[in-house]
ROGUTI-437607 format. One record per residue (C-alpha): residue in three letters; x, y, z. Coordinates in steps of 0.2 Angstrom, whole numbers, plus 5000, padded with zeros to 4 digits. Example, Ala and Ser with C-alpha at 12.3 -4.5 7.8 and 13.67 -1.06 7.14 Angstrom:
BEGIN
ALA506249785039 SER506849955036 
***
This chain:
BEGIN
UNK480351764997 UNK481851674989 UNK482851665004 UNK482251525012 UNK482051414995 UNK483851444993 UNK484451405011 UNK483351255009 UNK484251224992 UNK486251234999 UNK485651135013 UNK484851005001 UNK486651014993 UNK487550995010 UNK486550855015 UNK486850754996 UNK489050794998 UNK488850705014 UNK487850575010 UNK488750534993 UNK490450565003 UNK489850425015 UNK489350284998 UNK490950334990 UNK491950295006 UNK490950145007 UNK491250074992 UNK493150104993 UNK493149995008 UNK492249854999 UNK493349844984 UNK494749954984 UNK495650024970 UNK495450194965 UNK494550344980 UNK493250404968 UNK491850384959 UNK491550374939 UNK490550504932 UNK489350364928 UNK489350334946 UNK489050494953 UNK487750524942 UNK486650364949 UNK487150404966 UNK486350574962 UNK484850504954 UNK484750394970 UNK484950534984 UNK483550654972 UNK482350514975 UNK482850494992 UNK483450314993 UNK484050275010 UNK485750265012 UNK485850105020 UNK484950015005 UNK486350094994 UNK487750005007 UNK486649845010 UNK486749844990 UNK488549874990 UNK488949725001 UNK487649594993 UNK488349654976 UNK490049634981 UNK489649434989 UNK488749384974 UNK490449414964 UNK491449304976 UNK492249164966 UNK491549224948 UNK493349294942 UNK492349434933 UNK493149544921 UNK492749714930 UNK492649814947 UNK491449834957 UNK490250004955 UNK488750084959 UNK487950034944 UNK488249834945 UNK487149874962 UNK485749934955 UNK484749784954 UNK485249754973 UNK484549954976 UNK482949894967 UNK482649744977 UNK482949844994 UNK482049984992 UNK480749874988 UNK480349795004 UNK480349975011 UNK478550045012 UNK478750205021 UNK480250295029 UNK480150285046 UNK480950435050 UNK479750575058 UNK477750565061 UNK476550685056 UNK476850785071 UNK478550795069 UNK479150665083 UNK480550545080 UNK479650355076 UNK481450285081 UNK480150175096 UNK480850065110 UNK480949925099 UNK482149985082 UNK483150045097 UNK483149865106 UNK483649815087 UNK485049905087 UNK485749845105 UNK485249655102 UNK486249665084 UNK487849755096 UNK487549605107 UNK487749505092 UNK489249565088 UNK490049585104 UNK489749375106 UNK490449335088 UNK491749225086 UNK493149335077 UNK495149325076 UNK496049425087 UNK496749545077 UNK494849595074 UNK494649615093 UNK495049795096 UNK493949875082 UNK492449745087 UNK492449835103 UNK492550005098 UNK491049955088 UNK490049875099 UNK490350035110 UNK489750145099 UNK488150035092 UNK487850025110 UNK487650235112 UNK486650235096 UNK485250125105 UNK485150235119 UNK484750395108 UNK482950465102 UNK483950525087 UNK482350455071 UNK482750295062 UNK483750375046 UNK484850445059 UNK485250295066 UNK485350175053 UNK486450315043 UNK487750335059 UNK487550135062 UNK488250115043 UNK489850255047 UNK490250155063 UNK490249985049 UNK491450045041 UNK492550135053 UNK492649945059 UNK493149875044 UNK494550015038 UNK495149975054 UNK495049795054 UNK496049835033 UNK497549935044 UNK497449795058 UNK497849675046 UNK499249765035 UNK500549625038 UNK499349505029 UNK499049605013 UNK500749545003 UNK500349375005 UNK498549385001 UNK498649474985 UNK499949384979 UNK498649224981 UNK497449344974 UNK498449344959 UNK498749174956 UNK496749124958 UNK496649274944 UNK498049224934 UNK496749184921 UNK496249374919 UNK497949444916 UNK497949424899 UNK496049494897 UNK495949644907 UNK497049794906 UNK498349794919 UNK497549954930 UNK496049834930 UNK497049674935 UNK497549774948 UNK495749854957 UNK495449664954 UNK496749604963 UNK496449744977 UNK494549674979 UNK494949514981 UNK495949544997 UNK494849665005 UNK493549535001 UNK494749405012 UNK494949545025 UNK492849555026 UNK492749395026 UNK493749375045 UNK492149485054 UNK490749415038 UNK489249475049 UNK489949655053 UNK488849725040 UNK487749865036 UNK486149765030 UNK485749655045 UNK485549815056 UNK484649905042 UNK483349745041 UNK483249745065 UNK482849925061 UNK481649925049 UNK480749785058 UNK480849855074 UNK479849995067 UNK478449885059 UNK478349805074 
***
């Protein structure tokens, strides 16, 4: 009789890597610096898969966390834990997951599925720099699949947020040739900090800053806006 608790249990585990794997990459994209999470970290994001936060509050966190520190010249990184508050506000204005019925069935309806494709739309319409061309296609491409599918809303919203971010790592190799001159601008607006901070810390500061001015060439690629069409499309 203690089989299947402990299938369920590895799979439980299985699931968390993944998820935690998918924050961690996340977060790295946002502000650079160091691949991995603090033990600090790690712990929240623990805390937050046990409870069974949704992933996509965790990123929308990330990115409003990380545009509320634009400009403040702030003394430390970006973490997990300065998102909190963000976590809290999300989750929130999230009733129920709408992720199966009571039968079982997939509650991803016509309409978060018409979400999806008018925010692809959206994007496909924006007004971005060229060298942002290429991975806004593959992008719109792939939001375009996902509003085809009868895979349930968490699915969704969880492979909408990988396909964000695969737009943005690309849109951070695209723009390689630009990373010299904009960290060295980077350090001149944080000249002040230099003395303050520890240099490794200057540095994940600097590094910020420029993915910051990468983002800021697509600002409504984001995980948050289709998070919010998909969870209105469900209510509706």
């Amino acid at each position: 009789m203690t089989e299947p608790s402990r299938a369920s249990s590895t799979m439980d585990a299985d699931q968390h890597h993944v998820l935690a794997e998918e924050v961690r990459a996340y977060l790295v994209s946002v502000r650079g610096g160091a691949p991995f999470l603090s033990a600090s970290d790690g712990r929240l994001l623990v805390e937050w898969l046990d409870q069974g936060v949704p992933i996509a509050a965790v990123l929308s966190a990330i990115e409003r966390t990380a545009h509320r520190r634009a400009g403040k010249n702030l003394r430390t990184r970006l973490t997990l834990r300065a998102c909190k508050g963000e976590v809290k506000k999300l989750i929130g204005t999230v009733s129920v997951p709408h992720t199966t019925s009571s039968r079982g069935a997939s509650t991803l309806s016509t309409s978060p599925r018409a979400s999806v494709r008018q925010v692809a739309d959206r994007i496909a319409a924006a007004d971005l720099p060229p060298v942002a061309h290429s991975a806004r296609n593959t992008l719109v491409s792939e939001l375009t699949a996902l509003a085809h599918t009868d895979d349930p809303q968490e699915v969704v919203a969880r492979s909408a947020a990988s396909q964000v971010r695969a737009f943005h790592e690309a849109l951070w190799v695209a723009t390689e040739p630009m990373h010299d001159a904009l960290a060295e601008q980077a350090r001149t607006e944080l000249a002040a900090l230099e003395a303050v901070v520890s240099a490794k810390v200057f540095t994940d500061l600097v590094d910020e800053h420029v993915r910051r001015a990468v983002r800021a060439m697509a600002p409504d690629i984001a995980v948050e806006p289709i998070w919010t069409a998909l969870e209105a499309g469900a209510e509706s």
